[in-house]
C-alpha positions as a Markdown table, in Angstrom:
| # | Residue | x | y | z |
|---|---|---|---|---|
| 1 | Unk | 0.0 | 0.0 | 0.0 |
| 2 | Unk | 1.0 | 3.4 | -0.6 |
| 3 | Unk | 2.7 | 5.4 | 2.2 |
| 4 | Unk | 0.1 | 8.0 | 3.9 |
| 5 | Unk | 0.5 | 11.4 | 2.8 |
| 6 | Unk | 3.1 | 13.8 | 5.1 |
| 7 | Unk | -0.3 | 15.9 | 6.3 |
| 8 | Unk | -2.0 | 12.8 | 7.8 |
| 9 | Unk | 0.7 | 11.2 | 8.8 |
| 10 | Unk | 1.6 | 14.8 | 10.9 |
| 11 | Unk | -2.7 | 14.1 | 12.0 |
| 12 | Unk | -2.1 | 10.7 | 12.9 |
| 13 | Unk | 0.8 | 11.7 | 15.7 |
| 14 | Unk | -0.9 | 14.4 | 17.0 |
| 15 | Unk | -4.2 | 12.9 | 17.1 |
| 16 | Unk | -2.1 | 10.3 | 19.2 |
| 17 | Unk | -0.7 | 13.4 | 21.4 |
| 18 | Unk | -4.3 | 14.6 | 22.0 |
| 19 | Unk | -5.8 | 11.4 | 23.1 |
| 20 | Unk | -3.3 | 11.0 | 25.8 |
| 21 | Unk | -4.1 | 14.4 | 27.1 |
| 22 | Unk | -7.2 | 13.2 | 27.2 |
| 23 | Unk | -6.6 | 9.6 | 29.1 |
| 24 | Unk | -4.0 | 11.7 | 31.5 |
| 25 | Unk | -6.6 | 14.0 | 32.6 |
| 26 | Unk | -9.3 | 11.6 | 32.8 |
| 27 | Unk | -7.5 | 9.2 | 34.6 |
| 28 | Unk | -5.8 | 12.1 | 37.1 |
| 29 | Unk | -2.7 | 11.6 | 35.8 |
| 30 | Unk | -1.5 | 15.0 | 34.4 |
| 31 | Unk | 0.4 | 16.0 | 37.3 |
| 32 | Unk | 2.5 | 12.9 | 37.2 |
| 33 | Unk | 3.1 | 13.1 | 33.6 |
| 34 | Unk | 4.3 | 16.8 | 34.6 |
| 35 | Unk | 6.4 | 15.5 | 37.2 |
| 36 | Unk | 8.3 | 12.9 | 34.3 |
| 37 | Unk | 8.8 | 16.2 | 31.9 |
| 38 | Unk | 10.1 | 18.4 | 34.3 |
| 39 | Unk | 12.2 | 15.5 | 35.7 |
| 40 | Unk | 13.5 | 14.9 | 32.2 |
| 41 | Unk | 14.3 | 18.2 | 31.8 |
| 42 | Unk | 16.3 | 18.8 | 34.4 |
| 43 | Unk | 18.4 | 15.7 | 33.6 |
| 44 | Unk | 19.3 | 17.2 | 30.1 |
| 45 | Unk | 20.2 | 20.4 | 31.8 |
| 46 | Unk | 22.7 | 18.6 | 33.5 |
| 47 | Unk | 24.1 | 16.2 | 30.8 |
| 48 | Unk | 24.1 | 19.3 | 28.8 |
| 49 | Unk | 25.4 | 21.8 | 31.0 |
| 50 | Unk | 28.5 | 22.5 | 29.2 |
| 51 | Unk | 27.0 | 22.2 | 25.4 |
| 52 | Unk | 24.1 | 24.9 | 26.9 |
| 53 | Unk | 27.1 | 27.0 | 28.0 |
| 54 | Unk | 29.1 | 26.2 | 24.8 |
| 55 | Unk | 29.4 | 29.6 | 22.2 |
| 56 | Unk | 28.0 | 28.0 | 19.3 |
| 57 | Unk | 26.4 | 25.0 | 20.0 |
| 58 | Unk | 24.6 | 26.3 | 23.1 |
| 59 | Unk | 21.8 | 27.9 | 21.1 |
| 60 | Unk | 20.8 | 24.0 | 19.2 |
| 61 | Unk | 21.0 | 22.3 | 22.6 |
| 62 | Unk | 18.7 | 24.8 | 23.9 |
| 63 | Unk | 16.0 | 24.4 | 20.9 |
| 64 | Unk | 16.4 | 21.0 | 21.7 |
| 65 | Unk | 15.8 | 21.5 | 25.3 |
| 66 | Unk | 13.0 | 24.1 | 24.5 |
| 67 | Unk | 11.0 | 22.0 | 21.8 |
| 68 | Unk | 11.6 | 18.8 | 22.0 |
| 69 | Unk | 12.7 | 17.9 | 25.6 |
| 70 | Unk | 11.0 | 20.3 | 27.7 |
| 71 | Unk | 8.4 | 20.3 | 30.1 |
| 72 | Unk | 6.0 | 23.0 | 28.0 |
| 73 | Unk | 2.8 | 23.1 | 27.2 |
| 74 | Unk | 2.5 | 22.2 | 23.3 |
| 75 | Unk | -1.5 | 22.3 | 23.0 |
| 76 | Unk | -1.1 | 25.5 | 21.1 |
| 77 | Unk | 1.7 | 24.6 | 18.6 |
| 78 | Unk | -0.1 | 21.6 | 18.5 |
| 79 | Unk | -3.6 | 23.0 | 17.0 |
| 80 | Unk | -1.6 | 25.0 | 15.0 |
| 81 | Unk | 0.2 | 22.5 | 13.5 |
| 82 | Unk | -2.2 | 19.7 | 12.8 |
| 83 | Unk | -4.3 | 23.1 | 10.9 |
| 84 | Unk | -1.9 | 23.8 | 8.7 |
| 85 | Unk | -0.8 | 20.2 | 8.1 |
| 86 | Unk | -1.7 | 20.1 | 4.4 |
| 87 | Unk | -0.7 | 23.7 | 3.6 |
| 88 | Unk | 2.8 | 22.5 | 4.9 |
| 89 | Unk | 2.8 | 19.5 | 2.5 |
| 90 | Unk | 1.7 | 21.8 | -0.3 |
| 91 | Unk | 3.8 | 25.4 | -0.1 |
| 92 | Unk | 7.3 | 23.3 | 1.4 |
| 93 | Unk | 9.5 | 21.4 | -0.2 |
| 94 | Unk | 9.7 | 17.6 | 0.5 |
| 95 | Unk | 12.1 | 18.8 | 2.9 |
| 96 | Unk | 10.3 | 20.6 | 5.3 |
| 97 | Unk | 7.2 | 18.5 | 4.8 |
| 98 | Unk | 9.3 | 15.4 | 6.0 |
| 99 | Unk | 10.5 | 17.4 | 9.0 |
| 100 | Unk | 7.3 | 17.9 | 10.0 |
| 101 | Unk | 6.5 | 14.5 | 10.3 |
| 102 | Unk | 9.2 | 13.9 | 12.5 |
| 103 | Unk | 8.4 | 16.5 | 14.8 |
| 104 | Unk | 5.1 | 15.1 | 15.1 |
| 105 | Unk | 6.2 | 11.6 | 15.7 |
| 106 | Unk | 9.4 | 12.6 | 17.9 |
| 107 | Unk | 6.0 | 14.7 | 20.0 |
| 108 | Unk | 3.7 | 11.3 | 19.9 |
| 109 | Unk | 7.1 | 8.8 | 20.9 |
| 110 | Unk | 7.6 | 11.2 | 23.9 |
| 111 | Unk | 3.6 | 11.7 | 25.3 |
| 112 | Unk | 3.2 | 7.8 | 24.8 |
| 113 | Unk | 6.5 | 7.0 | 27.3 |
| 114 | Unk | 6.0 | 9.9 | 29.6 |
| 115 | Unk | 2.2 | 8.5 | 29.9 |
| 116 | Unk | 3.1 | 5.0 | 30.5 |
| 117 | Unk | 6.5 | 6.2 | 32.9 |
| 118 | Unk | 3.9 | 8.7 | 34.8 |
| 119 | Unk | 1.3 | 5.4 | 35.6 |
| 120 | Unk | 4.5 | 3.4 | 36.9 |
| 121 | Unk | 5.4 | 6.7 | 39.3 |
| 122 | Unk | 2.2 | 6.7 | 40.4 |
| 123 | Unk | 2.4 | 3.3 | 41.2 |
| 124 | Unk | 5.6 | 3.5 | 43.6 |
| 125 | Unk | 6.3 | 4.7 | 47.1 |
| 126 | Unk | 6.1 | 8.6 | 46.8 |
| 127 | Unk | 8.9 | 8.0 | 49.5 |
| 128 | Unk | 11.3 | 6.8 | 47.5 |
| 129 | Unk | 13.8 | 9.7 | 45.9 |
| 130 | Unk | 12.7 | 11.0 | 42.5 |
| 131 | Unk | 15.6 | 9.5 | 41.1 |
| 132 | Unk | 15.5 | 5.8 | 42.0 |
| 133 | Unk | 11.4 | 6.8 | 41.3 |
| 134 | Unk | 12.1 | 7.2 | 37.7 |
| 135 | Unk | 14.7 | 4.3 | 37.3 |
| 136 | Unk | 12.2 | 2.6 | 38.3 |
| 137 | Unk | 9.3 | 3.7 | 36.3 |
| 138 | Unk | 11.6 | 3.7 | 33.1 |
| 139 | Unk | 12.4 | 0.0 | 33.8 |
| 140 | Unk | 8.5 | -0.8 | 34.1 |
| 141 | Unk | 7.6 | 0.8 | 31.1 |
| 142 | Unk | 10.3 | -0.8 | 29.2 |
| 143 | Unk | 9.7 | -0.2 | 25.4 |
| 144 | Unk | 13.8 | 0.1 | 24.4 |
| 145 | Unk | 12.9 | 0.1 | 20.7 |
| 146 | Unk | 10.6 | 3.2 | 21.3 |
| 147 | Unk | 13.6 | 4.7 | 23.0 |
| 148 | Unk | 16.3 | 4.0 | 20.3 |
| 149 | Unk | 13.5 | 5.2 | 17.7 |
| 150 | Unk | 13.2 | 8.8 | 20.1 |
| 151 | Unk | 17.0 | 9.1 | 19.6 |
| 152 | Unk | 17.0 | 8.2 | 16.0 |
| 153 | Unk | 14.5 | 10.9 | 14.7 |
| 154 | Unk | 16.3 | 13.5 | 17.1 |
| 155 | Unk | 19.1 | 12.6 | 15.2 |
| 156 | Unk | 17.0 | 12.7 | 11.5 |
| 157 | Unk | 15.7 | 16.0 | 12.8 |
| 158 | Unk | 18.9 | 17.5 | 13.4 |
| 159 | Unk | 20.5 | 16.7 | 10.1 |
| 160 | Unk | 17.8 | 17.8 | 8.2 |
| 161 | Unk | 17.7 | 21.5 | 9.8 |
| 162 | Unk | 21.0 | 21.4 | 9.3 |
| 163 | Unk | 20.7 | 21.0 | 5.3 |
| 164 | Unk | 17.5 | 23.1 | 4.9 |
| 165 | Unk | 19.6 | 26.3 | 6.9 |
| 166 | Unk | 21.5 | 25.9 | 3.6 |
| 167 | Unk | 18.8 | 27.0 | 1.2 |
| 168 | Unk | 18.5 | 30.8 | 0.9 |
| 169 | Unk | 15.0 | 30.8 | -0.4 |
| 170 | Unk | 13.7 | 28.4 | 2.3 |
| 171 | Unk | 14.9 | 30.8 | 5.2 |
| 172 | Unk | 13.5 | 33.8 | 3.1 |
| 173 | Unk | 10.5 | 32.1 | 2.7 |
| 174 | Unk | 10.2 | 31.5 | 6.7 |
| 175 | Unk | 11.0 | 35.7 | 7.3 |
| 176 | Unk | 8.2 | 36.3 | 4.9 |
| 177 | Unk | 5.7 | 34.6 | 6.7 |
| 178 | Unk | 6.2 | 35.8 | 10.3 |
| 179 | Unk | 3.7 | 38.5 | 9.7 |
| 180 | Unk | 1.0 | 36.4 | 8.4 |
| 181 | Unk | 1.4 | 33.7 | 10.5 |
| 182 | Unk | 0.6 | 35.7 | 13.5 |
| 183 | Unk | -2.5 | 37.0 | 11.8 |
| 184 | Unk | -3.7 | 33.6 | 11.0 |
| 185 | Unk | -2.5 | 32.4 | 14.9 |
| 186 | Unk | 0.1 | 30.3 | 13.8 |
| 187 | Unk | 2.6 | 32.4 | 16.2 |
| 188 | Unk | 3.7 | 29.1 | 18.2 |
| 189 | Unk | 4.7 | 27.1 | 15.0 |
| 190 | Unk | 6.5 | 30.0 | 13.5 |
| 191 | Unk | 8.3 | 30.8 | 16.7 |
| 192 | Unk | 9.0 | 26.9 | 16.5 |
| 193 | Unk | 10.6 | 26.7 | 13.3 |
| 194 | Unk | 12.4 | 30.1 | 13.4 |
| 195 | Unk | 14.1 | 28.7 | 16.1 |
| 196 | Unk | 14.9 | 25.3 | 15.0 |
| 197 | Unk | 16.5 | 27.6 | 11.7 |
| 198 | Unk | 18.5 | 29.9 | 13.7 |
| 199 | Unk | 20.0 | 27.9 | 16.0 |
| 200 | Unk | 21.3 | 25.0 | 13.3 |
| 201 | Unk | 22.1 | 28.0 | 11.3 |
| 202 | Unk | 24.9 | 29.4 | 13.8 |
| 203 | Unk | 25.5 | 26.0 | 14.7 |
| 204 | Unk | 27.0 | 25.0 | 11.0 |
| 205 | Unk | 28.2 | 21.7 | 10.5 |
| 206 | Unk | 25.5 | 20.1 | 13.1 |
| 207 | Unk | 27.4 | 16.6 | 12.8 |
| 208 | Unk | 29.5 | 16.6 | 15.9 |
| 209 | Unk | 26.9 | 18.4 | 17.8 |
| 210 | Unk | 24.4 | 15.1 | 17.2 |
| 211 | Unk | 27.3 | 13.1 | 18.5 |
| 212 | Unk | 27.6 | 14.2 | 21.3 |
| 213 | Unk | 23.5 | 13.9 | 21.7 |
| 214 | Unk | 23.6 | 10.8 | 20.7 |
| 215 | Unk | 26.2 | 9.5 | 22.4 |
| 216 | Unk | 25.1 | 10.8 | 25.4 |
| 217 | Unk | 21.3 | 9.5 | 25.4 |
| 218 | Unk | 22.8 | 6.0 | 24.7 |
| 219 | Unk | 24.5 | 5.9 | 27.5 |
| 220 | Unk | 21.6 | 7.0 | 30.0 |
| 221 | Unk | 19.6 | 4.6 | 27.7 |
| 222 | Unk | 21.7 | 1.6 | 28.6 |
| 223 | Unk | 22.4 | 2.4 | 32.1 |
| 224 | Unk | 18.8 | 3.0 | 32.6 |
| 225 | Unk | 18.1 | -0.2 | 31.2 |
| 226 | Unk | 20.8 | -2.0 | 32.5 |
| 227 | Unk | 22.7 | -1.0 | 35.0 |
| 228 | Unk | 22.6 | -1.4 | 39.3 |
| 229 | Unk | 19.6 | 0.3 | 40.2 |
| 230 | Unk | 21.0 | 2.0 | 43.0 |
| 231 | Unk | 24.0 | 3.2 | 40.8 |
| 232 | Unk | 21.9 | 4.2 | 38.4 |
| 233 | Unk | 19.4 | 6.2 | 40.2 |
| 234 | Unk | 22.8 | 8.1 | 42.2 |
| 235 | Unk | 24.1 | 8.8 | 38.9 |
| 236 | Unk | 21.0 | 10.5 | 38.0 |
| 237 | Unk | 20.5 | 11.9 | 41.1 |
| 238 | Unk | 23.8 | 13.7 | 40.8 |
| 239 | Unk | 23.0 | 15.1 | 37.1 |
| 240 | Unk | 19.7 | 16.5 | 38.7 |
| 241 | Unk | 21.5 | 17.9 | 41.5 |
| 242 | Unk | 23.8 | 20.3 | 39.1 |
| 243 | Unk | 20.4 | 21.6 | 37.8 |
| 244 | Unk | 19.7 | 22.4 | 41.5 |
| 245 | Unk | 20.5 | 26.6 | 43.0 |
């Protein structure tokens, strides 16, 4: 069968985003899925620290903290995006179309683990440390392919802003449309693809900057699979303590 176009494929992920909302705050859950994003965040903050400090490559690892690994409300970008789904397909190039997609399924990948890691927190002592917590729940949930697919479309992502920061007319295009964007109320996904630009732009060859991410993430992938629980969880507890004041 054919592959589904880039618009509803874009749908499909979101509508995927949005029915986990839903579930979350149906089942009282939210707070704990809030809980797992903020905790997330604050890890990458501290595996980061010096790549957020570093002169060029600080602005990409802070788009990626921003948009991809933060603890923000999306809703808005989100409504935004899945309305505009089939313009994108139409007015980009393949490109940007393709991008898109991987955005939306990087955004689905996350909400489906943080879901399932927030009903395994829920599940444990709320005694135990927030660290050894989310070992914990990370192990329950399981789902190591879904991980190593996160990491891979990070990586996808990366290389492909990378290339389209190359094209003159492409970033021309995306100055021209600031001002009708915000009249349409598209303000979040043009704020979101200005910044993805941007940052690759300064950050020019993106390559070893997407080592180090991924070299990074597979190692806190394979230790939080794998290794002593209690090592584990004091190894992330010292990365969340850097983030601390």
């Amino acid at each position: 069968m054919p592959q589904a176009s880039a618009a509803d494929r874009i749908r499909a992920h979101l509508a995927t985003v949005d029915a986990l909302r839903t579930q979350a705050s149906s089942k009282g859950i939210h707070t704990a899925v809030s809980e797992v994003k903020r905790l997330q965040a604050q890890r990458f903050q501290g595996t980061y620290a010096d790549v957020l400090a570093h002169r060029v490559q600080g602005s990409a690892a802070r788009f990626f903290l921003d948009e991809l690994y933060g603890d923000h409300d999306f809703r808005q970008r989100d409504a935004q995006f899945g309305r505009i789904a089939g313009a994108i397909e139409r007015v980009f190039p393949d490109a940007v179309a393709e991008l898109s997609v991987d955005l939306a399924e990087m955004h689905a990948l996350t909400e489906t683990l943080d879901h399932s890691m927030a009903v395994h927190w829920l599940a444990q002592d709320p005694q135990v440390s927030p660290a050894k917590r989310y070992v914990q729940a990370w192990r329950a949930t399981g789902r190591r392919e879904a991980r190593e697919r996160q990491l891979g479309v990070v990586g996808h992502m990366g290389l492909e802003l990378q290339r389209l920061t190359r094209s003159k007319s492409l970033l021309m295009m995306l100055k021209m449309m600031r001002r009708p964007a915000q009249a349409a109320g598209l303000s979040d996904l043009q704020h979101f693809l200005e910044a993805g630009f941007a940052a690759f732009a300064e950050l020019g060859d993106a390559r070893p900057f997407l080592s180090i991410i991924s070299t990074r993430e597979r190692r806190w992938i394979d230790a939080l699979f794998g290794e002593d629980l209690s090592a584990c969880a004091a190894a992330l507890d010292a990365e969340l303590c850097a983030t601390r004041p």
